[in-house]
Steps between C-alpha positions, in 0.01 A plus 500: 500500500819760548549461113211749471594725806703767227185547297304559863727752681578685180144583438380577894651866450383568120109399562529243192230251627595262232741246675611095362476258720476114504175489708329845541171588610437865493232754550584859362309784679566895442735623743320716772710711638818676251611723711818414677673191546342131569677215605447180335479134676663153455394201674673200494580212656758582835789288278445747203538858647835505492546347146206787384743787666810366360330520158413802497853608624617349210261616236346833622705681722356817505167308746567573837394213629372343892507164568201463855711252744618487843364522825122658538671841603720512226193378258332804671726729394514414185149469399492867639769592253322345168425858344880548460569214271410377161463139541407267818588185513320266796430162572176298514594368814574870621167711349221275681772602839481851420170561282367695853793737442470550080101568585557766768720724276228437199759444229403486123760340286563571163510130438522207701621216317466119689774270370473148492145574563417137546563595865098620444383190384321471826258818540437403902850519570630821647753565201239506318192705737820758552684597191083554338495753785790730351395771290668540129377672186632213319546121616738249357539148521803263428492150439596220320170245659230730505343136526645233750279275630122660423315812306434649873808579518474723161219636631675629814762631297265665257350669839790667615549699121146573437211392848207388341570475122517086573156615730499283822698219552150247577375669163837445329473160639140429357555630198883387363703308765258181567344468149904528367599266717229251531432472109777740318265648356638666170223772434535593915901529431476720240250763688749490746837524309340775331416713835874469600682502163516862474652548824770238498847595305659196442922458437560232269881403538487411113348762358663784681869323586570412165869484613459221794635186391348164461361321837503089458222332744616132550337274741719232657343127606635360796391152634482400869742252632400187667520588863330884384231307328418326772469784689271704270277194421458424847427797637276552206250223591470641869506811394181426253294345755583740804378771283162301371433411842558864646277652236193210554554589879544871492431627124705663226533827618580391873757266380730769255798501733540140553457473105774806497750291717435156282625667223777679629645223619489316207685816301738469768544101420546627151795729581675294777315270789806666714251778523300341767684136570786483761787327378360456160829384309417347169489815291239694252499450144387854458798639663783297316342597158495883628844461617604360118352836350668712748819367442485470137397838476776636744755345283339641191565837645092589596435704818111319631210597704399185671119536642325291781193491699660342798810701640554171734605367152749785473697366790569156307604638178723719716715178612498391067635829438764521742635154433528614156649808568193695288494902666123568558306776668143441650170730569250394746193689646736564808758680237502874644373751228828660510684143445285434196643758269878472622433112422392622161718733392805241625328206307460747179885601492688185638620270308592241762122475631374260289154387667183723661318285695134683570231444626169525320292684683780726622654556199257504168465841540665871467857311509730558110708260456610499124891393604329153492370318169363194643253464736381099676167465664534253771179416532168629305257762668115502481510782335719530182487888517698458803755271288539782232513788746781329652682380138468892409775598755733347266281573149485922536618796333898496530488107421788452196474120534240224367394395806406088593231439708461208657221320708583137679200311517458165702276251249232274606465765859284814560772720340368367155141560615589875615608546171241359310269695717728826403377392116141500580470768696695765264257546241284679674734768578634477105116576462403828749862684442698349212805448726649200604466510863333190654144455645453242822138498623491343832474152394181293571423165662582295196795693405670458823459124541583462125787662644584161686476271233 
């Protein structure tokens, strides 16, 4: 998403309303008030503040800029201080803290833009119920899954740039989310794609980065060994009839988090039954067919981004890559915001540092990492938006490289099923935006056992 920051910061001071983006919702109002000087607004994720500053550092130096941190004094003082600076920077995690003290002074921004909006997917969340309370002649919204897992969560989104043009969510609900996503209805998809169309400015890497080189998708079969078989199968079967049993007993809905834990575990059997058994000793197919890529591609000369779900599985890759003597650096949730770009910016110029091991979650996002031109997904995600987020840290403006993606799949487990399910579920998506980011409905009854099979 900081591949579009230049086009942002240049415009905040010239009025030009007309911004690219990858994701963007907008709603353009008049300005109200031209006389003297408004500040505009950036929210973003706590582990993106720093990167937005640092941007605009780099690209638009004459912003005098404030990045809202610190204790709730120091906050305090500088939410007093907004009217002497051209750009704000804040944290979601920080505005619901101090919404009290942005009300109070009644600030009007020129424009408040919300990146990696997806942080409003929920609208009964307080990032959400407090960045709708900040007052902006224009709103702006940044993200590359304006649809993760349902069409409420466009609809929240859609709230925040313009209340009420999506009308209620229960009317919303009636009228496009449940017949969309109990029949797909084609006719209902269209009405809908045609409300938001006009509002959405969409980045195509192709179309507009003519220069970025090729990026190669390759999925890579692994197969179970004996002992790791017999692990997965077993578990399998008890798994299969726990879960029947606890839905008969206490119904679907009541049973979600024991269906939650069934599966995780078997992901986790997928990556390495060390994950959860003591003394586990006899290896993970997975992990000596990751460890084949990695090397290869060290001794081809490729710097990689190496992504996981599990940061338990980061600590056994850790002992592979210092038996091999492979240089690595790793991001975690934990990672300090400050730590994240040094980490970067090291991995970027260093020759020596050959593997970034990150976690998903932690790391799809706000993080540029074009020093590396391949990038291995561990394991697969539910949501393949999440996947391609993550990929994109390598595959951004400043990338001179092809870059090799690759994606280790576990046959005959629920890694191939999560994938197939990836397949389904995209179209949808394909349909309401034309962008390849993937749609996951939460699953039904027969979907999740079929899971089991």
């Amino acid at each position: 998403m900081l591949s579009v920051i230049v086009d942002y910061v240049q415009n905040i001071k010239e009025g030009d309303n007309v911004i690219p983006g990858q994701e963007m919702i907008i709603n353009k109002t008049p300005l109200f008030n031209n006389h003297g000087k408004k500040a505009s607004l950036v929210v973003s994720p706590s582990s993106l503040t720093l990167n937005w500053q640092n941007e605009v550092k780099k690209f638009a130096k004459e912003l005098k800029t404030l990045v809202i941190r610190g204790t709730l004094s120091e906050r305090k003082r500088q939410i007093e201080e907004i009217d002497q600076y051209d750009l704000v920077i804040t944290s979601y995690d920080l505005l619901k803290r101090d919404i009290d003290l942005y009300l109070e002074k009644d600030y009007s921004f020129r424009y408040i833009i919300a990146d990696e909006a997806q942080y409003l997917k929920n609208s009964n969340t307080q990032n959400a119920k407090s960045i709708k309370k900040i007052k902006a002649d224009t709103r702006y919204a940044l993200t590359g899954t304006p649809i993760e897992n349902s069409l409420a969560e466009l609809w929240s989104i859609f709230d925040f740039i313009m209340p009420g043009y999506l009308f209620s969510y229960k009317k919303f609900k009636t009228l496009y989310e449940t017949p969309i996503v109990k029949g797909e209805s084609q006719e209902i998809m269209a009405k809908l794609r045609m409300l938001i169309e006009p509002f959405i400015l969409r980045r195509n890497k192709k179309e507009v980065l003519t220069e970025l080189p090729d990026k190669t998708i390759t999925i890579l079969n692994n197969e179970m060994g004996e002992e790791q078989k017999n692990i997965y199968f077993s578990y399998l079967v008890q798994a299969k009839q726990e879960i029947a049993d606890g839905i008969k007993l206490n119904g679907y809905e009541k049973s979600q988090i024991q269906i939650l834990a069934a599966l995780t575990r078997l992901r986790q059997i997928c990556c390495h039954p060390g994950l959860f058994i003591e003394g586990y000793q006899d290896g993970s197919s997975k992990l000596e067919q990751c460890m084949e890529v990695v090397q290869d591609g060290v001794n081809s000369g490729h710097k990689i981004l190496l992504f996981s779900g599990y940061t338990s599985m980061f600590e056994i890759m850790e002992k592979e890559f210092k038996e091999r003597n492979i240089k690595y650096f790793k991001l975690t949730g934990s990672t300090k915001v400050e730590e994240r770009i040094q980490l970067v910016d090291e991995f970027n110029q260093n020759s020596e540092v050959k593997v970034f091991l990150i976690s998903l979650k932690a790391g799809g996002t706000g993080l540029n990492l074009t020093g590396a031109d391949m990038v291995i997904h561990y394991d697969p995600w539910w949501n393949v938006s999440t996947e391609n987020q993550a990929t994109d840290r390598a595959y951004r403006i400043g990338q001179k490289n092809n870059v090799q993606v690759y994606k280790l799949i576990t046959k005959n487990s629920i890694e191939e099923k999560i994938y197939e399910l990836q397949q389904r579920k995209i179209q949808l998506v394909d349909n309401m935006l034309s962008t390849k980011t993937s749609f996951l409905h939460k699953l039904s009854k027969d979907e999740i056992m079929n899971l089991f099979d």
